[in-house]
C-alpha positions as CSV (number, residue, x, y, z in Angstrom):
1,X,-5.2,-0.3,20.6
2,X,-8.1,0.9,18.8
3,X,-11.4,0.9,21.4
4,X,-15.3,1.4,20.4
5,X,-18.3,1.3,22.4
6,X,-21.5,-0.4,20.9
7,X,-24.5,2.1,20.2
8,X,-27.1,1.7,18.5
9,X,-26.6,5.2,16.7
10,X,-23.2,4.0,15.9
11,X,-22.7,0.7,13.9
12,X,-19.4,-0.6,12.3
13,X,-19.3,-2.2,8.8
14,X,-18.9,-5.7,8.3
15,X,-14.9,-5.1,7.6
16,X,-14.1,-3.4,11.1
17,X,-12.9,-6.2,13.6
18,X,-10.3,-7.2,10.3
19,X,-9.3,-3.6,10.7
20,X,-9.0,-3.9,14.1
21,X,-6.9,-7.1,13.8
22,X,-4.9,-5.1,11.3
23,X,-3.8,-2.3,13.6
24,X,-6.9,0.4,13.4
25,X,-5.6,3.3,15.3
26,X,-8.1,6.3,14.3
27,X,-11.4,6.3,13.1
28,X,-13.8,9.0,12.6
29,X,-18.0,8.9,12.2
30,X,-19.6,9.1,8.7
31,X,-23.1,7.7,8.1
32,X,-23.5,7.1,11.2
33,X,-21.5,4.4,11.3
34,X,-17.3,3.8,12.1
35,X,-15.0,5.0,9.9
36,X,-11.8,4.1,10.1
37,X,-9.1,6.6,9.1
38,X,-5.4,5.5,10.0
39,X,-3.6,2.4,11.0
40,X,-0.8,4.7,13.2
41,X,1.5,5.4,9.9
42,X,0.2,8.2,8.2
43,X,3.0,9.2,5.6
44,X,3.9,4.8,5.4
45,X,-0.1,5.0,4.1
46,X,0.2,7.5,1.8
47,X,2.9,5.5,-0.2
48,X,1.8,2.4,0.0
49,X,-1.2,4.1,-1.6
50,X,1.0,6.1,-4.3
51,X,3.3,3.0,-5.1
52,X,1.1,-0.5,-4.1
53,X,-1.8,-1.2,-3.5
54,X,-4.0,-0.3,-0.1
55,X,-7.2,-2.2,1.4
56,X,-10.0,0.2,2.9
57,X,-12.7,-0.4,4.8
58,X,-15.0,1.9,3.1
59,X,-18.3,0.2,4.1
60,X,-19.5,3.8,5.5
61,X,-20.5,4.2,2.2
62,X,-24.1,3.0,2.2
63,X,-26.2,2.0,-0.4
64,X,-29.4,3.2,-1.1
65,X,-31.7,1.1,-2.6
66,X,-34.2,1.7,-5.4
67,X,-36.8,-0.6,-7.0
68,X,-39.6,-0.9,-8.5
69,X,-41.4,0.1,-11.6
70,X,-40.5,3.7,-11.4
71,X,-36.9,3.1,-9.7
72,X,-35.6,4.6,-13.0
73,X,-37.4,7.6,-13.3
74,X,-37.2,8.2,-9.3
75,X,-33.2,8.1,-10.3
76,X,-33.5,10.7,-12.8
77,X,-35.5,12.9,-10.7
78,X,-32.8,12.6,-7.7
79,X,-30.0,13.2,-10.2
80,X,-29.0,16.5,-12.0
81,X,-27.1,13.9,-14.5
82,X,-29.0,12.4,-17.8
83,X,-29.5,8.7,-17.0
84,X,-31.0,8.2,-19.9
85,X,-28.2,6.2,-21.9
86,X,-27.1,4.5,-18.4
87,X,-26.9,0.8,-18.9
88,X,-27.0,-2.4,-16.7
89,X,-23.4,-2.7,-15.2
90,X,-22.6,1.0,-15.4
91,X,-22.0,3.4,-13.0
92,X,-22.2,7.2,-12.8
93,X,-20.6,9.9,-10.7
94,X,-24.1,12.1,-9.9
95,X,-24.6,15.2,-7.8
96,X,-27.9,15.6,-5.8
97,X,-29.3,18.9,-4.9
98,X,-31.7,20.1,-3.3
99,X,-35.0,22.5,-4.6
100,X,-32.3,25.7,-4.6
101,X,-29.6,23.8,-6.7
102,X,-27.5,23.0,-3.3
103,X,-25.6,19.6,-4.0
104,X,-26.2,17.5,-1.1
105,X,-24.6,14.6,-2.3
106,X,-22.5,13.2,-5.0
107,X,-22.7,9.2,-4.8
108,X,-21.8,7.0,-7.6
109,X,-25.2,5.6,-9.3
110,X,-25.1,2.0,-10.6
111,X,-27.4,0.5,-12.3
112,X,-27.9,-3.4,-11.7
113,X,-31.2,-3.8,-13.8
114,X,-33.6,-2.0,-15.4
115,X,-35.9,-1.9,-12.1
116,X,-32.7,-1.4,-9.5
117,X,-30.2,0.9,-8.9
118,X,-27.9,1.7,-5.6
119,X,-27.3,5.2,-4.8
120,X,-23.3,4.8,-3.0
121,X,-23.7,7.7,-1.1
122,X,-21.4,10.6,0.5
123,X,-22.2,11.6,4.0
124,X,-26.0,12.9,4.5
125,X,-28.9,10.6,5.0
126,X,-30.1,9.8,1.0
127,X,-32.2,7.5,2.2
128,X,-34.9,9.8,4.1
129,X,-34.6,12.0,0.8
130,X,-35.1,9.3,-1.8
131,X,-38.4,8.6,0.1
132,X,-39.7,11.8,1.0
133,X,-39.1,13.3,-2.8
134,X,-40.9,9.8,-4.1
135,X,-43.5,10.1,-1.6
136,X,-43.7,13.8,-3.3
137,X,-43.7,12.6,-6.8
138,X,-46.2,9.0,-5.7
139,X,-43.7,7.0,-7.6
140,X,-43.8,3.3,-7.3
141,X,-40.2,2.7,-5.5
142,X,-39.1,0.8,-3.1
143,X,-36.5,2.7,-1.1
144,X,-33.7,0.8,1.2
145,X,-30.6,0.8,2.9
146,X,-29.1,-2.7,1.0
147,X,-27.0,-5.6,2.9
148,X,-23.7,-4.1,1.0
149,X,-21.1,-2.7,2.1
150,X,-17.9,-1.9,-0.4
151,X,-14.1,-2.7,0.7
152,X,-11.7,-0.7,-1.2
153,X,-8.0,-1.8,-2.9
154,X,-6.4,1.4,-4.1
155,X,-3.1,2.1,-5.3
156,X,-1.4,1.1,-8.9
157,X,-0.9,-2.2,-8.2
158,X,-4.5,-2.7,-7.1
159,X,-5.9,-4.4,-10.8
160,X,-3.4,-7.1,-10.1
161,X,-4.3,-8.0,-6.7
162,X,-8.1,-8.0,-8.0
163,X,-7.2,-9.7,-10.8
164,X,-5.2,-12.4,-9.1
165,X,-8.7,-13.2,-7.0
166,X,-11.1,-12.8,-9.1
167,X,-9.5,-13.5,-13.1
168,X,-8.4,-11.2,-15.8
169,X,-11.5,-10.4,-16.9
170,X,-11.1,-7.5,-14.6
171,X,-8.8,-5.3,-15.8
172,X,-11.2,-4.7,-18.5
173,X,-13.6,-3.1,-16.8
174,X,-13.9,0.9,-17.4
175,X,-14.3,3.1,-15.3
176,X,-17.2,3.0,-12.6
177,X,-18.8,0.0,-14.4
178,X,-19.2,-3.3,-12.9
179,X,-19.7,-7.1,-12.2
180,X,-21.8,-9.1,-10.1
181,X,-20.1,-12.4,-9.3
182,X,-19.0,-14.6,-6.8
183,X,-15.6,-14.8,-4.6
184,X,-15.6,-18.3,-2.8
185,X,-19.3,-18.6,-2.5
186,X,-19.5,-15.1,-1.4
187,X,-21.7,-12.4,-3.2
188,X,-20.2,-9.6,-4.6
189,X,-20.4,-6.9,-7.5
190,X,-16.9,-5.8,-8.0
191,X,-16.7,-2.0,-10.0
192,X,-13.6,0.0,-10.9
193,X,-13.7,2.9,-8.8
194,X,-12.6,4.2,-5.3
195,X,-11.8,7.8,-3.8
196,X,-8.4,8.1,-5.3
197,X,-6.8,9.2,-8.1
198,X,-4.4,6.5,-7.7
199,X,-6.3,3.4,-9.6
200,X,-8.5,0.3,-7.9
201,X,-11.9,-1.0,-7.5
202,X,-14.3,-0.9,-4.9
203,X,-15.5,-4.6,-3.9
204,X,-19.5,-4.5,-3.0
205,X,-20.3,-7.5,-0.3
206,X,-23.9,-8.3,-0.4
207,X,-23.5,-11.0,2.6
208,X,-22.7,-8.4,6.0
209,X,-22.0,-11.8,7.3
210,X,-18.9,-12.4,5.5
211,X,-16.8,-9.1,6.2
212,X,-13.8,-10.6,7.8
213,X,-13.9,-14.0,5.5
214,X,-13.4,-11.6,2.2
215,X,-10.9,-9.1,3.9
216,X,-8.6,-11.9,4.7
217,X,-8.8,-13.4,1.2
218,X,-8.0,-9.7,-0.8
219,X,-5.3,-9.6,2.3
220,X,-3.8,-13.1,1.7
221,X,-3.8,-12.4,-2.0
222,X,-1.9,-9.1,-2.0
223,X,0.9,-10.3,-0.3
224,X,3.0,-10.8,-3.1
225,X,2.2,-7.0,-4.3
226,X,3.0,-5.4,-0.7
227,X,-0.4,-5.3,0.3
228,X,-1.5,-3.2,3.9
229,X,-4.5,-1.6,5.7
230,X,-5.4,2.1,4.8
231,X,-8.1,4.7,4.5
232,X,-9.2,6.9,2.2
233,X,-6.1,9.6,2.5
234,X,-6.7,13.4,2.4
235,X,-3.5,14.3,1.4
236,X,-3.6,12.2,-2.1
237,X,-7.6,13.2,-2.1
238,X,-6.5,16.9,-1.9
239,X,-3.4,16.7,-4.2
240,X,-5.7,14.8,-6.7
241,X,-8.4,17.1,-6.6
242,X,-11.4,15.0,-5.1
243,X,-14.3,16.8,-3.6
244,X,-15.3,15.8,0.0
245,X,-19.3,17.4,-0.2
246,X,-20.0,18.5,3.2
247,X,-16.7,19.6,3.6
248,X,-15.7,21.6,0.6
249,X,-19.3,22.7,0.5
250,X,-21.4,24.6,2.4
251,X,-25.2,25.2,2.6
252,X,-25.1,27.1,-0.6
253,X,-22.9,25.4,-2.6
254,X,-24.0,24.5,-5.9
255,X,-22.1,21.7,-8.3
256,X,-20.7,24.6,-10.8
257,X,-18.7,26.3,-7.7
258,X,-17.0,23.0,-7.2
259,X,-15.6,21.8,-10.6
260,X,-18.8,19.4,-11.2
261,X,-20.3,21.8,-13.5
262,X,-19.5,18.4,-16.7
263,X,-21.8,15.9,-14.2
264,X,-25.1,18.8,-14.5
265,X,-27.1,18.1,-17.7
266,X,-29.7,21.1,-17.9
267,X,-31.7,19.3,-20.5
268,X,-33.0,16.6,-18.2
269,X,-36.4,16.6,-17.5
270,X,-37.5,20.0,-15.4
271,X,-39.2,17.4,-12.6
272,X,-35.8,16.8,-11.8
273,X,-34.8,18.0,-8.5
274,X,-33.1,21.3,-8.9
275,X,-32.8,21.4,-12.4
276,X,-34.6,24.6,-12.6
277,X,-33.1,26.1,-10.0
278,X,-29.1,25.2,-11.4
279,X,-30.7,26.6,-14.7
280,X,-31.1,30.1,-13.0
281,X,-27.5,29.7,-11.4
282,X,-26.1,29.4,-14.7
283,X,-27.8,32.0,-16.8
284,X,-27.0,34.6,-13.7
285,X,-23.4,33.4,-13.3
286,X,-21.6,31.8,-10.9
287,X,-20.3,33.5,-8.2
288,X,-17.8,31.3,-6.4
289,X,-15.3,29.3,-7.5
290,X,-13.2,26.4,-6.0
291,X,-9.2,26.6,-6.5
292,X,-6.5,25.3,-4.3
293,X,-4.1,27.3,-2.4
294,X,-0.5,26.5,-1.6
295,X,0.3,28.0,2.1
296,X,4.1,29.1,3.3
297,X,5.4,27.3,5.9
298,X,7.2,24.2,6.5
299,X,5.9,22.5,9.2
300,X,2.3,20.4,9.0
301,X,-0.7,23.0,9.8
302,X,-4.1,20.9,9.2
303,X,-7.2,23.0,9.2
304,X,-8.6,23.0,12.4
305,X,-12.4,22.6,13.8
306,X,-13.2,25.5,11.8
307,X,-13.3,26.7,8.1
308,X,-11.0,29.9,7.8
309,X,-11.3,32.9,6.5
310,X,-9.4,33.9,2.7
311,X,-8.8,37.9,2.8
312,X,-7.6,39.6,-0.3
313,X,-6.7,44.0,0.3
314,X,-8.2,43.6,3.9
315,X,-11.6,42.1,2.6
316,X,-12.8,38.4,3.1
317,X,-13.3,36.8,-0.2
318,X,-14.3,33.3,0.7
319,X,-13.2,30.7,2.9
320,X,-10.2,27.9,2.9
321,X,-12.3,24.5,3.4
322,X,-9.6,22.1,3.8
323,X,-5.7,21.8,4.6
324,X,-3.1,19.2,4.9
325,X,0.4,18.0,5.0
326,X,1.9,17.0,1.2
327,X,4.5,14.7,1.5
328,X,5.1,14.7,-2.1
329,X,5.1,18.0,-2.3
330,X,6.1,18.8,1.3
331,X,4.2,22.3,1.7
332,X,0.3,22.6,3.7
333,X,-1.9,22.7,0.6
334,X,-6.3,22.7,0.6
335,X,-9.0,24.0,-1.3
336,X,-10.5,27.1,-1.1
337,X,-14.1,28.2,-2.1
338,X,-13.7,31.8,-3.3
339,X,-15.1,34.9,-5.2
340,X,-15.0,33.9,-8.6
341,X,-13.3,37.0,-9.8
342,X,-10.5,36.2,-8.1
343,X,-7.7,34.4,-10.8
344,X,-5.2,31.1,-10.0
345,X,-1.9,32.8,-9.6
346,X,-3.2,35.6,-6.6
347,X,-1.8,35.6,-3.2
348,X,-4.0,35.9,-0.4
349,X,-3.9,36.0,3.4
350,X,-5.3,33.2,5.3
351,X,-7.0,33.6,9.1
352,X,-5.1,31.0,10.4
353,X,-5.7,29.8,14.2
354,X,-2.1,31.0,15.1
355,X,-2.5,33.9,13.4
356,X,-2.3,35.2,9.2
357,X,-0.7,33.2,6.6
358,X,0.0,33.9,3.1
359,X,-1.0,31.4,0.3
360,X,-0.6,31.4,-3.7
361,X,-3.9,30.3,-5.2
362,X,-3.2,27.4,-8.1
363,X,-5.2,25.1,-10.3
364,X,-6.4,22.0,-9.3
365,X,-5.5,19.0,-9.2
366,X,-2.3,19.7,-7.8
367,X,1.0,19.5,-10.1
């Protein structure tokens, strides 16, 4: 029995008393708001994920709101991506920084009209940037949290639950582009996207008001294809190679130390926040590099409250940032953020909280 107690600093999304209903167990805090995390079956989660099709109540991910005259240039300047050939109905995977070149956040960007964009953040407040950098800048922007909140159906057989709701049209959408349209009277932009590796689109309510109404129609309509409750799963995240910013990162990190270095454009304009500074990074080299790291040991060992120490001849060389369970590939595996002259194929030692343990450093994503 899953239990919450109202506060005003901590809000659930329009989606959490259907995950309730469906057996929430575990929920964590992102946004300041309720994120749930399991439904009490952890591995049973991870394959339905792998092999069906999964329903996630992702509505932690908050959008920010830009409009106005110079919404697009206030996008560019937030974003160390070129916008400049970004259309109506597209979204982009962006990294924000801060003044030193620190990524901050990497939300996906989409672009619903020419004067309007939503910013579908990570967890860090976006928001109070977006307005003290246009406040900066004295652009003419409206800045907002929006009435939308996204529900997520992730797994292979996710197009055809989608598809079986809202048409065929669907599976023709690419990659983080999308629709605005309507599900039984109920607004919605629908975009191909999700934090898996595993296929699915993310499902944008603009009504808070209609939460449960939509989860129970996705949940109805995936019954044929096996459908259940989930959350975004670190084990497939890890295995797949997605970066969780915040905690992969610390407060230095800059996107080339964390595999993002194809989302960082350094032609766009120099008013762009951090551009100059990730210009520097680059011509000077980059001194850290993220790789994963398989540890021995047969028996689950999640990373604990603390990032832990990587040691290679007796001296630190960086730190491992995550760790988890594979039940594919039945081993603890996590990323670590490391010296960059250190080479995939190394073995290391690991400061773990019950004392060293040896790892192989490997490429990511996981094979």
């Amino acid at each position: 029995m899953f239990s919450f107690q109202p506060s005003a600093r901590i809000r659930p999304s329009p989606f959490f008393e259907a995950a309730v209903a469906d057996g929430l167990k575990t929920a964590n805090v992102y946004n300041q708001m309720i994120m749930p995390t399991g439904f009490g079956d952890p591995e049973g989660e991870y394959w339905r994920l792998i092999n069906g099709v999964s329903q996630w109540d992702v509505g932690v991910e908050r959008q920010v709101q830009l409009k106005g005259p110079e919404a697009g240039r206030l996008a560019q300047v937030l974003s160390t991506r070129d916008l400049s050939n970004c259309k109506v109905g597209q979204g982009k995977y962006v990294a924000v920084c801060d003044h030193a070149g620190t990524i901050i956040n990497d939300p996906i960007l989409l672009k619903l009209a020419d004067d309007l964009f939503w910013l579908s953040i990570a967890d860090s407040d976006v928001e109070l940037w977006a307005k003290a950098i246009a406040a900066e800048r004295g652009l003419n922007v409206d800045i907002c949290e929006a009435d939308v909140s996204p529900m997520a159906l992730q797994g292979p057989k996710a197009e055809d639950v989608v598809a079986h709701v809202l048409g065929d049209w669907v599976r023709a959408l690419k990659y983080f582009w999308f629709r605005e349209t309507e599900i039984d009277g109920i607004p919605v932009a629908v975009q191909r996207s999700g934090w898996s590796k595993q296929g699915g689109f993310e499902i944008y309510l603009k009504d808070s008001t209609q939460g449960t109404r939509l989860w129970n129609i996705f949940k109805e309509a995936g019954q044929p294809w096996g459908i259940g409750p989930g959350a975004p799963s670190t084990p497939e995240r890890v295995e797949s190679g997605l970066l969780s910013v915040g905690g992969d990162t610390d407060d230095r990190t800059n996107p080339f130390e964390v595999r993002l270095e194809k989302f960082v454009d350094l032609h766009v304009p120099d008013d762009t926040v951090g551009i100059q500074a990730l210009r520097r990074i680059r011509a000077d080299g980059i001194r850290r590099h993220q790789l994963g790291i398989v540890l021995e040991g047969d028996r689950p060992a999640p990373l604990g409250m603390r990032r832990e120490d990587v040691v290679l001849d007796g001296r630190r060389i960086g730190m491992l940032t995550n760790c988890v369970w594979s039940y594919r590939m039945k081993a603890n595996i996590g990323f670590v953020l490391i010296d960059s002259a250190v080479p995939v194929g190394t073995e290391v030692m690991v400061a773990r909280a019950d004392g060293p343990g040896r790892g192989m450093l490997v490429e990511i994503p996981f094979r």
